[in-house]
C-alpha positions in Angstrom: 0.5 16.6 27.3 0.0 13.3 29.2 0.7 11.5 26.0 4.1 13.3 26.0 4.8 12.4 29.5 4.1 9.1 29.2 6.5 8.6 25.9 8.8 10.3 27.8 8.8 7.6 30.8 9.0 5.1 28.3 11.7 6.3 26.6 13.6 6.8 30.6 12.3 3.1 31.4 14.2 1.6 28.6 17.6 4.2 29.2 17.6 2.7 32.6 17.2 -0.7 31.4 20.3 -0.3 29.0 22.2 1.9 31.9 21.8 -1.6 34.3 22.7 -4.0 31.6 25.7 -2.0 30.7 26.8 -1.7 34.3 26.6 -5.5 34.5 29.1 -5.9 32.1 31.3 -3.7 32.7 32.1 -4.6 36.7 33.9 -7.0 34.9 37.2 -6.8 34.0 36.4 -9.2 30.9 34.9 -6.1 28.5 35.0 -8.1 25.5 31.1 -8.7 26.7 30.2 -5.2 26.8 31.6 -4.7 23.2 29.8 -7.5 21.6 26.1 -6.0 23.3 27.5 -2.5 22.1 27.5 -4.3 18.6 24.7 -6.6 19.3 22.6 -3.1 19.7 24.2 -0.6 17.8 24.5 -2.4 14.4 20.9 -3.1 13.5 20.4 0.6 14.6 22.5 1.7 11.9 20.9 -0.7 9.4 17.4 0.7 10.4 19.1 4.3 9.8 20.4 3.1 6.0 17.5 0.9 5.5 14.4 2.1 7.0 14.5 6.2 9.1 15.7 7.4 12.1 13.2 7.0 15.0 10.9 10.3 15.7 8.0 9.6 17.0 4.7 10.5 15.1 3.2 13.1 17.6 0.2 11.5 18.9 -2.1 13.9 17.7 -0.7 13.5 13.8 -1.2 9.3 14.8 -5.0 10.2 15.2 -5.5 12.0 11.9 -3.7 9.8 10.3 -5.7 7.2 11.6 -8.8 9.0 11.2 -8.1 10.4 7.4 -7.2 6.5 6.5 -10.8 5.6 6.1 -10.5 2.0 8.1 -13.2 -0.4 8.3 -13.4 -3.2 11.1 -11.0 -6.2 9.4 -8.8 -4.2 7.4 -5.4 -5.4 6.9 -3.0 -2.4 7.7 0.8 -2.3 8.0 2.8 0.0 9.5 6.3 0.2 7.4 9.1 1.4 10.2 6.7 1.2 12.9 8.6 2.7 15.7 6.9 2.5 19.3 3.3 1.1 17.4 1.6 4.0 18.6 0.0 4.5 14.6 -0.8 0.6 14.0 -1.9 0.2 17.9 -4.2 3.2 18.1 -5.7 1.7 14.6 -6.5 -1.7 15.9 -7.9 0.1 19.0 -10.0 2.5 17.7 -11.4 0.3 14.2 -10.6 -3.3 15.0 -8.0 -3.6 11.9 -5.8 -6.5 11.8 -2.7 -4.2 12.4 1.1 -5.1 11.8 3.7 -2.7 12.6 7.8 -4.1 11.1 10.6 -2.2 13.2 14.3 -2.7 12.4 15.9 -1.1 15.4 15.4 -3.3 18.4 15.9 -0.9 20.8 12.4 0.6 19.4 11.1 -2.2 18.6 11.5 -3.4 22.8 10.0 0.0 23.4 7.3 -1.2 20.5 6.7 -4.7 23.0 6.5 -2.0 25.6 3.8 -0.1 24.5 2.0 -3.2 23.0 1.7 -4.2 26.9 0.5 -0.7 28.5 -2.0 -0.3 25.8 -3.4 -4.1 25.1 -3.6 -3.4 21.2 -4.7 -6.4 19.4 -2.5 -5.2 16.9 1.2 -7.3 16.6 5.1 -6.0 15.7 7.2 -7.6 13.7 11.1 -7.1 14.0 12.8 -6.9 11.0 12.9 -5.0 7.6 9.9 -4.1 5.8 11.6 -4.8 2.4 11.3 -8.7 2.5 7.3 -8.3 3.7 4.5 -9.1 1.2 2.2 -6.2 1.3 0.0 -7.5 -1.0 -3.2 -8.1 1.0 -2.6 -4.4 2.7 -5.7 -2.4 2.6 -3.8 0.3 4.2 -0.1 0.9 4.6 0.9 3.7 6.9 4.2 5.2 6.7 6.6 8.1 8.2 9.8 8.0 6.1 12.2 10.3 4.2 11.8 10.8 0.7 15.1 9.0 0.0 13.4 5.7 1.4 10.0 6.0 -0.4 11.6 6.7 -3.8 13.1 3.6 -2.8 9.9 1.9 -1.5 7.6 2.9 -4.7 8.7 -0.1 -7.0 7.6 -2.6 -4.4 4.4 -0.8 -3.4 3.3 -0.4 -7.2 3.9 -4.4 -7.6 2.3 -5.3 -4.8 -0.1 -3.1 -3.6 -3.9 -4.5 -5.1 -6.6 -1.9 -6.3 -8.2 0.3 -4.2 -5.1 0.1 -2.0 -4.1 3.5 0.3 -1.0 4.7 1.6 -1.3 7.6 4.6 2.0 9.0 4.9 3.3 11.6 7.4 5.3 14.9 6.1 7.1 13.1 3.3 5.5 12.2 0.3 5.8 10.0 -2.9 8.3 12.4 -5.7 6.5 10.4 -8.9 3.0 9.8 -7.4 0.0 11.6 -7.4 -1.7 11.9 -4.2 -5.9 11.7 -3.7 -5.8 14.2 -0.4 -3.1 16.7 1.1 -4.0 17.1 5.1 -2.3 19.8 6.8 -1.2 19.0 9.6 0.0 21.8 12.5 0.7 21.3 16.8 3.1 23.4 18.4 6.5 22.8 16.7 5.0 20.3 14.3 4.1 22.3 11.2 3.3 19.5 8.3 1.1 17.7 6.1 -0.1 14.2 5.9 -0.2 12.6 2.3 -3.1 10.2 1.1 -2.7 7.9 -2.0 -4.9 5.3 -3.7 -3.6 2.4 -6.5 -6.1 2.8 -9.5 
């Protein structure tokens, strides 16, 4: 419950924050500003939608199983493909001492990513920008919560560049064409799901 509240006040920080920035502009008669910010926000939002998922936060009790199921040793390299807020990558570095990097598209969640990063003093980092053009290739662990559509479109690159003994820990959705090593189900209040476990042989 406290965890809720306190995504919630994040979430309200950064509304207020846009609400102010907004108003600036548009006390102005000159509202050819306020369109280009409109653009200057909403665009990449829309290219995280077709590129990467919508933002919904991993509840933060699925975040610690996934965390926990992941089998992470201190210096293991772990990315976080459409990281949202960080709270997966974040609580990792915390709790294991990973090297943690979480890649976020949208910049309004990847600000309330920074956000985050500051209230909880992760070690972990986020990256803005698409996880598409990042090599994975040293990933121990890759950590995902995306639709099917997107990991059917993700499996290519993960088979080329995942190494052996690589895992993937991915939340509700899973892999059509792979073959998973563990099935978790996962179940909190409203949140009735699973969390998916692969390997590369």
């Amino acid at each position: 419950m406290k965890n809720a509240l306190k995504d919630l006040l994040l979430v309200f920080l950064v509304f207020i924050a846009l609400v102010f920035i907004f108003y600036l502009f548009c006390v102005t008669r000159r509202n050819t500003y306020l369109f280009i910010v409109l653009a200057l926000i909403i665009l990449p939002n829309i290219l995280a939608f077709i590129y990467g998922a919508p933002f919904v936060p991993t509840p933060m009790a699925a975040a610690k199983r996934m965390v926990e199921a992941a089998g992470l040793k201190p210096g293991d390299i772990v990315y976080d493909l459409g990281c949202g807020d960080g709270r997966v990558v974040y609580l990792a570095a915390k709790e294991y001492g990973v090297k943690g990097t979480g890649f976020e598209l949208s910049p309004i969640v990847y600000l309330l990513a920074r956000l985050r990063h500051f209230l909880w003093r992760s070690e972990a980092r986020i990256k803005f920008g698409s996880f598409y053009r990042q090599d994975l290739s040293d990933a121990d662990v890759i950590f995902c919560y995306l639709t099917e559509d997107i990991l059917k479109t993700l499996e290519h690159k993960l088979k080329a560049e995942m190494k052996k003994g690589a895992r993937v820990v991915s939340f509700t959705y899973r892999f059509a064409s792979w073959k998973e090593k563990q099935k978790i189900a996962f179940s909190e209040g409203w949140c009735q799901s699973a969390i998916w476990i692969y390997e590369k042989d």
